[in-house]
KEKE-3310 file (N, C-alpha, C; in steps of 0.2 Angstrom, whole numbers, plus 5000, padded with zeros to 4 digits):
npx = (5595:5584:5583:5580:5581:5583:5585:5586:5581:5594:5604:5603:5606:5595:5596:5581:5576:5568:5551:5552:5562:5557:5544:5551:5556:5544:5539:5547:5545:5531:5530:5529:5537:5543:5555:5563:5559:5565:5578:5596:5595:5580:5569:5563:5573:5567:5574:5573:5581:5585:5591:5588:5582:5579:5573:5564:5555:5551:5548:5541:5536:5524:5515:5500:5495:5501:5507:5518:5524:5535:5538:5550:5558:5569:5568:5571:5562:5552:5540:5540:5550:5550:5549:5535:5522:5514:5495:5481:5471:5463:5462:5474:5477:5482:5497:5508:5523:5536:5550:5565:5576:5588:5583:5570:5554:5539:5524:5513:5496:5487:5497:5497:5497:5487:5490:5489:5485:5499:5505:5502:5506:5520:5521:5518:5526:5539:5538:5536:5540:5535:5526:5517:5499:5490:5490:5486:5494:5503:5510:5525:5530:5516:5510:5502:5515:5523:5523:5541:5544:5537:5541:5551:5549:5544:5548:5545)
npy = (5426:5439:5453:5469:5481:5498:5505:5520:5531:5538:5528:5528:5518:5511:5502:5494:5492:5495:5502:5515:5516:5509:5520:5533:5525:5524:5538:5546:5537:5540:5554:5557:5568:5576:5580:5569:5555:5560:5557:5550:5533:5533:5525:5517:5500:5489:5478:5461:5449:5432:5418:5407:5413:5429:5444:5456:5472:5484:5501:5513:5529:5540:5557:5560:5548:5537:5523:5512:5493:5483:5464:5453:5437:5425:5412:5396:5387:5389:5394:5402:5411:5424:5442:5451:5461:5476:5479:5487:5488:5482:5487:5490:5500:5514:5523:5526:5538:5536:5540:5529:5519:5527:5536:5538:5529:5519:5512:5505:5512:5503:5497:5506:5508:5517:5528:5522:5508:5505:5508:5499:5487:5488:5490:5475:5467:5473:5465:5452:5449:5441:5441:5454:5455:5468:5472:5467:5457:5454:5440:5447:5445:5441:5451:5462:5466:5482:5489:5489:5504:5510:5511:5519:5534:5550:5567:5572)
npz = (5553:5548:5536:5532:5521:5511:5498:5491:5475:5474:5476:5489:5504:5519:5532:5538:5555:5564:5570:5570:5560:5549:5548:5542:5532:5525:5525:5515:5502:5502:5501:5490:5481:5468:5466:5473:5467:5453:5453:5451:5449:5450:5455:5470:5479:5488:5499:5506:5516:5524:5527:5517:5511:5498:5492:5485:5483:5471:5470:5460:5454:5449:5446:5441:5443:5452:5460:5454:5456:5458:5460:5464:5468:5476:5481:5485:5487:5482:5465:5458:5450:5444:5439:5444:5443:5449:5446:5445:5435:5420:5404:5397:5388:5388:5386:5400:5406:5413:5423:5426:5430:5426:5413:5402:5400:5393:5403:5405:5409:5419:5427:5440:5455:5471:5482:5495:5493:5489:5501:5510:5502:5503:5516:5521:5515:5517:5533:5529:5518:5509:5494:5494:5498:5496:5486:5468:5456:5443:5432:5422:5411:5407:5403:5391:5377:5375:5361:5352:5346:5355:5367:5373:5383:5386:5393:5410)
capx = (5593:5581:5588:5575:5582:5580:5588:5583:5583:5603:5610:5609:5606:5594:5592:5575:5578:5564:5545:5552:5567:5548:5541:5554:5557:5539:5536:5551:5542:5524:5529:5527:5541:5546:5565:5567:5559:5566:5587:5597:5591:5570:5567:5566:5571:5565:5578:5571:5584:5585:5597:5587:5580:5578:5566:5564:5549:5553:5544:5541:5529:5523:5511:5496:5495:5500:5515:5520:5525:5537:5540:5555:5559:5575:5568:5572:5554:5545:5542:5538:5554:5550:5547:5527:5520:5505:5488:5475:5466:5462:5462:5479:5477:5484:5503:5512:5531:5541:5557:5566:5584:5590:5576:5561:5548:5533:5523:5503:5495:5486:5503:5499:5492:5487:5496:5486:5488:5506:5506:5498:5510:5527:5521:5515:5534:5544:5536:5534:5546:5531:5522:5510:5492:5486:5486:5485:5498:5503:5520:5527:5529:5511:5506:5505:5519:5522:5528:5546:5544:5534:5547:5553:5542:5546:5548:5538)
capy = (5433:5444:5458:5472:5488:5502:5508:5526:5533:5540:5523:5528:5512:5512:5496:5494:5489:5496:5505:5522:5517:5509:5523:5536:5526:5525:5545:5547:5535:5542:5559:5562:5573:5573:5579:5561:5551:5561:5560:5543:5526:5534:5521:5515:5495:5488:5470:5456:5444:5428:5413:5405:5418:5434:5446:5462:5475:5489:5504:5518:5534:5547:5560:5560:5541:5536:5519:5506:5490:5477:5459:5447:5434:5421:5409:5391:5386:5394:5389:5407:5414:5429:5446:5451:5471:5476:5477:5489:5489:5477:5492:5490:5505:5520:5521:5533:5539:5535:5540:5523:5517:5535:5536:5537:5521:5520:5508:5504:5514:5499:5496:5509:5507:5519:5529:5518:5502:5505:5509:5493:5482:5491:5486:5468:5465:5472:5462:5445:5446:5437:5445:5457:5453:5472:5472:5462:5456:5449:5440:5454:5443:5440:5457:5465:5470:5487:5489:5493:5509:5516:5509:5524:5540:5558:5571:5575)
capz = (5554:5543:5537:5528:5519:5507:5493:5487:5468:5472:5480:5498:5507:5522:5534:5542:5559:5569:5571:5568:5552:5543:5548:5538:5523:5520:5523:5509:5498:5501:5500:5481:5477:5460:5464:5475:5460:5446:5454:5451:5444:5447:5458:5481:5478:5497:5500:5512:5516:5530:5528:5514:5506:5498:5489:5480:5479:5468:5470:5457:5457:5445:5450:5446:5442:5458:5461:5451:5461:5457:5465:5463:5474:5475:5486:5483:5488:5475:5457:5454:5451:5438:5440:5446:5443:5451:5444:5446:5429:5416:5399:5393:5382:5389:5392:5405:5404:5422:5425:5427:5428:5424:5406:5403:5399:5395:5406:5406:5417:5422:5433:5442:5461:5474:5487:5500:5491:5487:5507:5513:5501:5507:5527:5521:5510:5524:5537:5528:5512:5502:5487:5497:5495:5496:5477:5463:5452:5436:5429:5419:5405:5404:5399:5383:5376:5373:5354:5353:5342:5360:5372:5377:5387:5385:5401:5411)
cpx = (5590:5584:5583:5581:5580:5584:5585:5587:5592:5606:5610:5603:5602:5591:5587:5575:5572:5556:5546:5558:5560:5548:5543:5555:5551:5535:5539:5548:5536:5523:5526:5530:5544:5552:5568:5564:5561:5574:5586:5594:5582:5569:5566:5566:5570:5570:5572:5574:5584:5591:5594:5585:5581:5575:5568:5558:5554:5547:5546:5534:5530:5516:5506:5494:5496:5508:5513:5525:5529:5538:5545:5558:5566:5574:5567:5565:5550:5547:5541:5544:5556:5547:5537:5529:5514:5501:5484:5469:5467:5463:5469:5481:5482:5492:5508:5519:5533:5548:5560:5573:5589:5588:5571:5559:5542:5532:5515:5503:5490:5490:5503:5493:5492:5490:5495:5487:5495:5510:5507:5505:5518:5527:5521:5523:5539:5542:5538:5541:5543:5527:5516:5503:5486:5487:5488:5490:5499:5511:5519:5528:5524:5506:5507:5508:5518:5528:5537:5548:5541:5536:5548:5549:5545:5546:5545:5538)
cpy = (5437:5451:5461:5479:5493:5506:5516:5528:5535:5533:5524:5523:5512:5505:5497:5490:5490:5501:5513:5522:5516:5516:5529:5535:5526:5533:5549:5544:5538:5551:5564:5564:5569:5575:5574:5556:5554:5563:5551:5538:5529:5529:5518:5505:5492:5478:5466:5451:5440:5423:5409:5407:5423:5436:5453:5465:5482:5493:5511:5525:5539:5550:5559:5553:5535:5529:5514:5503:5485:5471:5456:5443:5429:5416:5401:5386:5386:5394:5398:5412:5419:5434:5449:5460:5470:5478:5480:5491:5485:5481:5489:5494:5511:5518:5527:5533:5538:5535:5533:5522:5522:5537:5534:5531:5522:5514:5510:5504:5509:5496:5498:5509:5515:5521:5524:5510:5501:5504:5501:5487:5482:5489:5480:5464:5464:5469:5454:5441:5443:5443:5448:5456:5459:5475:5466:5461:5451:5449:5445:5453:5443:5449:5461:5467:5477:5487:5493:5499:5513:5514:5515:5532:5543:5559:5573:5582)
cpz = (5548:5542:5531:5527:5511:5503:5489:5478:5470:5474:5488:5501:5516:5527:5542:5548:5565:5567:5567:5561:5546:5541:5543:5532:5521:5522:5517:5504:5495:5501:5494:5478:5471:5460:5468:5468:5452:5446:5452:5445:5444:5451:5465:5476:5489:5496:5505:5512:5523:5526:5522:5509:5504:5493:5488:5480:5478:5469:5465:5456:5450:5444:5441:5445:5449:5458:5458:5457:5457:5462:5462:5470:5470:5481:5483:5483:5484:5470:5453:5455:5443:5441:5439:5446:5447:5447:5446:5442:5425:5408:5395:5386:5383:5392:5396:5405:5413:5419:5428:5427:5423:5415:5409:5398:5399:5397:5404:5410:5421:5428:5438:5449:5465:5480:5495:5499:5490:5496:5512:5509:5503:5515:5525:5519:5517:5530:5536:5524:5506:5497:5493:5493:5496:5491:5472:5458:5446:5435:5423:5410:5403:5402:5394:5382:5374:5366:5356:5351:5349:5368:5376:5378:5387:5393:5399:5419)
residu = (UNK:UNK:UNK:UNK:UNK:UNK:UNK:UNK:UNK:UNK:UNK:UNK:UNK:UNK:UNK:UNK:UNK:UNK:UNK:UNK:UNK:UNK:UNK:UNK:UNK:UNK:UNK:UNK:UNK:UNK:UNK:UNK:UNK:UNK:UNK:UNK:UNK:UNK:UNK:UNK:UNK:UNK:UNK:UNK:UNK:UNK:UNK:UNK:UNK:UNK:UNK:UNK:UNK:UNK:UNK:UNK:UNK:UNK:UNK:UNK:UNK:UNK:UNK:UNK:UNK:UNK:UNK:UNK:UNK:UNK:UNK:UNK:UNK:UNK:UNK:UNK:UNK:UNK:UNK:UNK:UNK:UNK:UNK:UNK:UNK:UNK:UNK:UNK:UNK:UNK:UNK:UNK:UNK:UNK:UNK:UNK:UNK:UNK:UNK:UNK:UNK:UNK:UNK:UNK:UNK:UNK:UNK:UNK:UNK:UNK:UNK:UNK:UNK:UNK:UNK:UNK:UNK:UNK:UNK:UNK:UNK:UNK:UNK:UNK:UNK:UNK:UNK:UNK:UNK:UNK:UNK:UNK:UNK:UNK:UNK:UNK:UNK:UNK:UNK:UNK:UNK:UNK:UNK:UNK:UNK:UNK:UNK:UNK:UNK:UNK:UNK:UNK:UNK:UNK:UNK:UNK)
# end
């Protein structure tokens, strides 16, 4: 049995069972508001489990930047068992402060995708469970570190 749900920034727990539960958590996701991304852990994680597997997208938002995207999977299949961000730039210069796991972070806003492509890979996840192919992604390791002196990102 597949089992899809949603965890919002407070913990409340929401399992995706039909056309119209989708349809809800991605109007709370895609809505924007800074006081559901700026309560709790700062983060929606989305689960996708069956009998062999299970998977992970992490979503995060901050205006006007737009959604950082994480993957992780646990499927015994797969050799790629390490945390993927999404990818919308190549610069690696600029870094942006996200409210995160109740602090702030700075992140390269390189990380950072579109309300429409953030869209696309939240249907494609919840449907499939696989790494969505409506954006681009790198292992998390393989991006420039960010010095530890500039680790941590101011409010915003």
């Amino acid at each position: 049995m597949i089992r899809v749900s949603c965890r919002s920034p407070i913990g409340q727990k929401t399992a995706i069972r039909s056309a119209e539960s989708m349809n809800a958590v991605l109007a709370e996701i895609l809505k924007e508001d800074d006081h559901f991304w700026l309560t709790g852990a700062g983060d929606v994680i989305l689960t996708f489990s069956d009998k062999s597997r299970d998977a992970s997208l992490g979503v995060m938002f901050r205006k006007p930047f737009g959604y950082l995207l994480t993957y992780d999977n646990n499927w015994p299949t797969d050799a790629r068992k390490e945390l993927y961000v999404s990818v919308a730039g190549s610069d690696f210069r600029e870094l942006v402060s996200l409210f995160v796991g109740g602090d702030f972070f700075n992140f390269w806003r390189d990380f950072f995708v579109s309300r429409e492509k953030a869209r696309e890979a939240i249907m494609q996840f919840c449907a499939t469970g696989e790494q969505p192919v409506a954006v681009q992604w790198m292992r998390k390791l393989s991006a420039p570190k960010i010095p530890d002196e500039r680790m941590h990102g101011g409010m915003y």
